[in-house]
PAMARMAR-368853 format. One record per residue (C-alpha): residue in three letters; x, y, z; residue number from 0. Coordinates in steps of 0.1 Angstrom, whole numbers, plus 5000, padded with zeros to 4 digits. Example, Ala and Ser with C-alpha at 12.3 -4.5 7.8 and 13.67 -1.06 7.14 Angstrom:
BEGIN
ALA_5123_4955_5078_0
SER_5137_4989_5071_1
***
This chain:
BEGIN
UNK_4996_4905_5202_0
UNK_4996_4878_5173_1
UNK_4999_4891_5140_2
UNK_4968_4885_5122_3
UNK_4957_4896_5085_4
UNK_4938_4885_5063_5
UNK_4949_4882_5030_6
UNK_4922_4900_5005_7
UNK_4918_4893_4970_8
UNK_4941_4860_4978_9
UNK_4927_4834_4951_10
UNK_4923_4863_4923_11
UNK_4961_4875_4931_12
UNK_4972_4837_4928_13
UNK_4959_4831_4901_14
UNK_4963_4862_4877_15
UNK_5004_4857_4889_16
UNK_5002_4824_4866_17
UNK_5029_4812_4895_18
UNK_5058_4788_4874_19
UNK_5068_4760_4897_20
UNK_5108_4774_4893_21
UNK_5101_4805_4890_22
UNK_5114_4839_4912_23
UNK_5082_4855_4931_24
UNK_5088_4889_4951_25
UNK_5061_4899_4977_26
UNK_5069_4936_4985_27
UNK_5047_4940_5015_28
UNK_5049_4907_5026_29
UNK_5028_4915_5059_30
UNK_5016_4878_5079_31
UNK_5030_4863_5048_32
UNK_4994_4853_5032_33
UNK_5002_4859_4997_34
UNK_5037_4840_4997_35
UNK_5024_4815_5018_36
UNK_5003_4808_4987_37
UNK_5031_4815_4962_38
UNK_5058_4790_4980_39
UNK_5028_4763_4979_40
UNK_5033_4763_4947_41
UNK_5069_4763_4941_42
UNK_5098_4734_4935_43
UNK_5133_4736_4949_44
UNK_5142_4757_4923_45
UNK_5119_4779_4927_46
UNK_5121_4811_4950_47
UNK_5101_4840_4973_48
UNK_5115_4872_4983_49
UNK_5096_4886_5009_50
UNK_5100_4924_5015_51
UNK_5084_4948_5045_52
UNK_5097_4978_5066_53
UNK_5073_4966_5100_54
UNK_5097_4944_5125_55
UNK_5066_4923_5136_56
UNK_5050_4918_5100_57
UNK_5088_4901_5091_58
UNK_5085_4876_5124_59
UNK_5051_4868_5123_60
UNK_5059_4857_5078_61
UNK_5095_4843_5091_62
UNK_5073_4822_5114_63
UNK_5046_4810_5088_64
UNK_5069_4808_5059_65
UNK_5093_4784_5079_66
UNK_5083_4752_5064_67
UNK_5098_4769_5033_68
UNK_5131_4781_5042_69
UNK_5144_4759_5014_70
UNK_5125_4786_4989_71
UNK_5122_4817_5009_72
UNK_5144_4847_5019_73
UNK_5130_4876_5038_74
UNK_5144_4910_5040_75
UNK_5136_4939_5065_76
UNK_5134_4969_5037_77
UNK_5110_4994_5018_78
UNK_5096_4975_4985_79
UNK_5112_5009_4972_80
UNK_5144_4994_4976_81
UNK_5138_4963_4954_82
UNK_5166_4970_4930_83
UNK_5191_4968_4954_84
UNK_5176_4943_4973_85
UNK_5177_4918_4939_86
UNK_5209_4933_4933_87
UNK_5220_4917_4971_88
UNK_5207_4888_4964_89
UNK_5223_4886_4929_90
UNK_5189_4881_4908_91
UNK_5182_4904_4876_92
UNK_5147_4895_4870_93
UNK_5121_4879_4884_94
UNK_5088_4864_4873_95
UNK_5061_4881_4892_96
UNK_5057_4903_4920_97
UNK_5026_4915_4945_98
UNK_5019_4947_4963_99
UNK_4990_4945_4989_100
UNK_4990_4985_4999_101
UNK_4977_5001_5030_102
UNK_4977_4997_5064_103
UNK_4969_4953_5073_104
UNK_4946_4947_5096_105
UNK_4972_4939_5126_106
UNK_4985_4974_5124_107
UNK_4952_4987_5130_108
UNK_4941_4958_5158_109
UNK_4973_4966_5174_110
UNK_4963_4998_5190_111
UNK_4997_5010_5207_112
UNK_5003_5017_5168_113
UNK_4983_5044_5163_114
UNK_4968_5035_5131_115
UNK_4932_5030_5142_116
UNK_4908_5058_5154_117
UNK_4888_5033_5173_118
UNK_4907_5034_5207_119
UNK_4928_5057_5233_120
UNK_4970_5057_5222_121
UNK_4996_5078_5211_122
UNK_4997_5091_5180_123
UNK_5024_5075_5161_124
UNK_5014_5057_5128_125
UNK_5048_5042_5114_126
UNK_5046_5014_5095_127
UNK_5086_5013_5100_128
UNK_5091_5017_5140_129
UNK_5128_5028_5131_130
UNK_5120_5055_5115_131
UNK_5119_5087_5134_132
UNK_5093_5108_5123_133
UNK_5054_5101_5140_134
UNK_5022_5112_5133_135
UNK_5027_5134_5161_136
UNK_5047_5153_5145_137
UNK_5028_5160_5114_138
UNK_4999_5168_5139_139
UNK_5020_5192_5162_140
UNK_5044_5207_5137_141
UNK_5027_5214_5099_142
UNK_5016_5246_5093_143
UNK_4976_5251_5087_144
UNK_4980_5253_5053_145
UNK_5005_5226_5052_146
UNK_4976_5204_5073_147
UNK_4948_5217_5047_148
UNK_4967_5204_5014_149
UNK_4977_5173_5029_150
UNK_4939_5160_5041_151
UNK_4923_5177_5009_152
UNK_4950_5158_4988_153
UNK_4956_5124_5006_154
UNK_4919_5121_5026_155
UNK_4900_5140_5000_156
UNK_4878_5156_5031_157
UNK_4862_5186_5017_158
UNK_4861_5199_5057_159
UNK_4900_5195_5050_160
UNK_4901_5235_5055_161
UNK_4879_5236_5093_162
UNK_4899_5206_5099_163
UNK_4934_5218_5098_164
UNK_4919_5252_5116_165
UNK_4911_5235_5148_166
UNK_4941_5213_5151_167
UNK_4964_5248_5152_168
UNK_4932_5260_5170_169
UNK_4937_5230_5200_170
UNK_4975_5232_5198_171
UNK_4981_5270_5212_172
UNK_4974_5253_5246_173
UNK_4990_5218_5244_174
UNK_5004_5193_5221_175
UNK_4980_5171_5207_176
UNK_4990_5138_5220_177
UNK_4969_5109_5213_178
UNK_4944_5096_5192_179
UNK_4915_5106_5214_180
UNK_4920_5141_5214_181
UNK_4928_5142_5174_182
UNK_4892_5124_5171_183
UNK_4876_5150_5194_184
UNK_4890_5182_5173_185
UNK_4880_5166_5139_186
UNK_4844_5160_5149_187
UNK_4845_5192_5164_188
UNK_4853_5204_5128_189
UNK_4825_5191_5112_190
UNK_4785_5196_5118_191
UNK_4770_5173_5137_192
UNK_4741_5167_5109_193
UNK_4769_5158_5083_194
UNK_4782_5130_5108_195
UNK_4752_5114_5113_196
UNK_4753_5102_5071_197
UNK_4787_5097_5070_198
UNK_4809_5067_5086_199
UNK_4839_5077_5117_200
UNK_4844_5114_5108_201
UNK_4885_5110_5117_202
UNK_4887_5080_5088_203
UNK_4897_5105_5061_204
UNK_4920_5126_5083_205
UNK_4938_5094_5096_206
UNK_4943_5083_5060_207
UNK_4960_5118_5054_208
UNK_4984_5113_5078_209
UNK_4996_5079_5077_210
UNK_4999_5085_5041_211
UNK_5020_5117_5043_212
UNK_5042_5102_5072_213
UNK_5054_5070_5053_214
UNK_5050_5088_5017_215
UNK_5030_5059_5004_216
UNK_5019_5074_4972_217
UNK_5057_5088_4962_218
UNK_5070_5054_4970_219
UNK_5047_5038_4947_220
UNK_5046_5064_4918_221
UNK_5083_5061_4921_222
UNK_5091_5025_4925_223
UNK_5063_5007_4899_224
UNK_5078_5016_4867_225
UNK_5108_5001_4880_226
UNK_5090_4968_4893_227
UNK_5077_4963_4857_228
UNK_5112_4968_4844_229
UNK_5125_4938_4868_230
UNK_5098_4909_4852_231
UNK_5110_4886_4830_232
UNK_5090_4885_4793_233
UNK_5058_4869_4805_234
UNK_5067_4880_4840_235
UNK_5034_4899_4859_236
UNK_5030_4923_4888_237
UNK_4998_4925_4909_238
UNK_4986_4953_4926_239
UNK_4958_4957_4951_240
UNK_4950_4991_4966_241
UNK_4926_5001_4987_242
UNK_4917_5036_4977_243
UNK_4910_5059_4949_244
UNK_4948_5077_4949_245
UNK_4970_5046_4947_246
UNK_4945_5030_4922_247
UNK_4946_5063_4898_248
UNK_4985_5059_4899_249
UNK_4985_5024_4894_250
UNK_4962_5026_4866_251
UNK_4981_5053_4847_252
UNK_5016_5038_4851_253
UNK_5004_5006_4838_254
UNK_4986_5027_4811_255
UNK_5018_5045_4803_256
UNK_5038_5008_4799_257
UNK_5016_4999_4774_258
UNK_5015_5030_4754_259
UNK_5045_5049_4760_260
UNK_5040_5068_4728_261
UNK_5041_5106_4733_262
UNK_5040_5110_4696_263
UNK_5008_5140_4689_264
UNK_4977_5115_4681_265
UNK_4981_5129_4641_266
UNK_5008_5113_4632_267
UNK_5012_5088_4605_268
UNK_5039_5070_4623_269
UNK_5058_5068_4660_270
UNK_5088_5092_4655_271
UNK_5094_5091_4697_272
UNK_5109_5057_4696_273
UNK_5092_5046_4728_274
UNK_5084_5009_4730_275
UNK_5060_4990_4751_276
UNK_5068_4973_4783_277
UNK_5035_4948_4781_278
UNK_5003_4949_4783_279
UNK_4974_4957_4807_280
UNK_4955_4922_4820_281
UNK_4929_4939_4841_282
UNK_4910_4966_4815_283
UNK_4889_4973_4846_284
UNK_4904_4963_4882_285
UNK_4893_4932_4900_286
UNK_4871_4938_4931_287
UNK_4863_4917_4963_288
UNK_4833_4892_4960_289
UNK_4799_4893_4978_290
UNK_4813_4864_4999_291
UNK_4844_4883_5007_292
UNK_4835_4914_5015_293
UNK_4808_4894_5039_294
UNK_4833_4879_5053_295
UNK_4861_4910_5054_296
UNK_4847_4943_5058_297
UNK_4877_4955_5049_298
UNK_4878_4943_5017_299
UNK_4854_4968_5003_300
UNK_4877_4989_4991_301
UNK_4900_4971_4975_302
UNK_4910_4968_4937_303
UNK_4936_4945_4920_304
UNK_4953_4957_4888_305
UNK_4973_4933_4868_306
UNK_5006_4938_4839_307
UNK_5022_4916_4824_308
UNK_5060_4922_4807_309
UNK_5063_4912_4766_310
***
């Protein structure tokens, strides 16, 4: 299957990056390669992208677009958590910008064998790094109830999180719960029949849970961002686009945080803590999808682009 995705919030990213023609770009989910495709456009000889993802087909399918640019690309197989050591690899301190498209890209869930998508028959599996040895199958068979509750109240925000979890341990005193099908038939067994007909696919939130808890999205983010804003150069910016409310609330706080750092008690006549700003918020609200887009790319919808920029 070819790796297709469509780049959202594309022109908006491009331009809030304010790309300099020599300047050091990193793409940390480099995907198909639609954002760096546009940054390398842009660059001169001396200028450089550094394309980062975990997912073996996203890094051929970008190897393969990006080739006209070998002369100003380098691609690494990693987790955007390990950008410090990958700059450190490739002997650059700082660089002047870097993007983050979160979630799951539209190949991932077209690609059915994955296991991302609710909308067919296949295992349940949901990596986004295939060398990694834990599946969703796992979460699904082996979490306790309670363990199952937190974890789709928390990361799907379901309020039948509770009934949920109580039929999956329900179903699984007989057999293992192996595929996607069955998941989708205990979840809308969980929930009455005159919610589902107002609401969209009932196993949306639930899948959500999972992928999120099996490739720790949210702790790699909450983790790694400070340290992204730490790695621009003065005038350097990172963009951000998420695609629901959890990454956005994290995003928005840490970028909140860099620019007031101050834990100094609101009274006080001056800063005593000594903390100093890292930059400065671009986006006061985030930027969403237009009509035309979200036409276009249904799933756009939900997406949200945050911008900082480094003093």
């Amino acid at each position: 299957m070819e790796f297709n995705h469509v780049s959202v919030l594309l022109n908006e990213t491009i331009e809030k990056l304010k790309i300099r023609p020599d300047g050091t770009y990193v793409d940390g989910t480099l995907g198909g390669g639609g954002h760096s495709y546009e940054i390398c456009k842009r660059l001169n000889e001396y200028g450089l992208l550094i394309g980062i993802d975990q997912d073996g087909d996203a890094i051929a399918a970008a190897t393969e677009r990006l080739k006209e640019f070998r002369d100003r690309s380098t691609i690494v197989r990693s987790n955007y958590s390990e950008i410090k050591q990958v700059l450190m690899q490739l002997r650059v301190k700082e660089v002047d910008g870097i993007v983050l498209d979160l979630g799951v890209s539209s190949y991932q869930l077209d690609n059915y064998e994955r296991g991302f998508s609710y909308m067919s028959d296949a295992p349940l599996d949901m990596r986004m790094d295939k060398r990694q040895e834990l599946t969703a199958r796992d979460i699904v068979n082996d979490y306790t109830e309670q363990e199952l509750y937190q974890m789709i109240r928390d990361y799907g925000e379901d309020k039948f999180a509770k009934n949920i979890a109580k039929h999956i341990v329900e179903y699984r005193k007989d057999k293992d719960i192996e595929t996607t099908s069955e998941l989708n038939e205990i979840i809308k067994a969980s929930i009455p029949m005159k919610v589902q007909k107002n609401m969209g696919h009932p196993s949306k939130k639930t899948y959500q849970a999972i992928r999120i808890e099996l490739n720790k999205e949210l702790d790699v983010l909450e983790d790694t961002l400070n340290d992204m804003i730490r790695l621009l150069k003065p005038g350097g910016r990172i963009c951000v686009i998420t695609f629901h409310s959890l990454e956005d609330r994290i995003v928005k706080t840490i970028f909140k945080k860099a620019e007031n750092p101050c834990t100094c008690p609101p009274d006080f006549p001056v800063c005593v803590c000594k903390k100093v700003p890292l930059g400065k918020v671009i986006t006061r609200k985030p930027i969403l999808p237009s009509e035309e887009e979200m036409e276009s790319n249904s799933r756009s919808k939900s997406a949200k682009l945050r911008v900082f920029e480094r003093i």
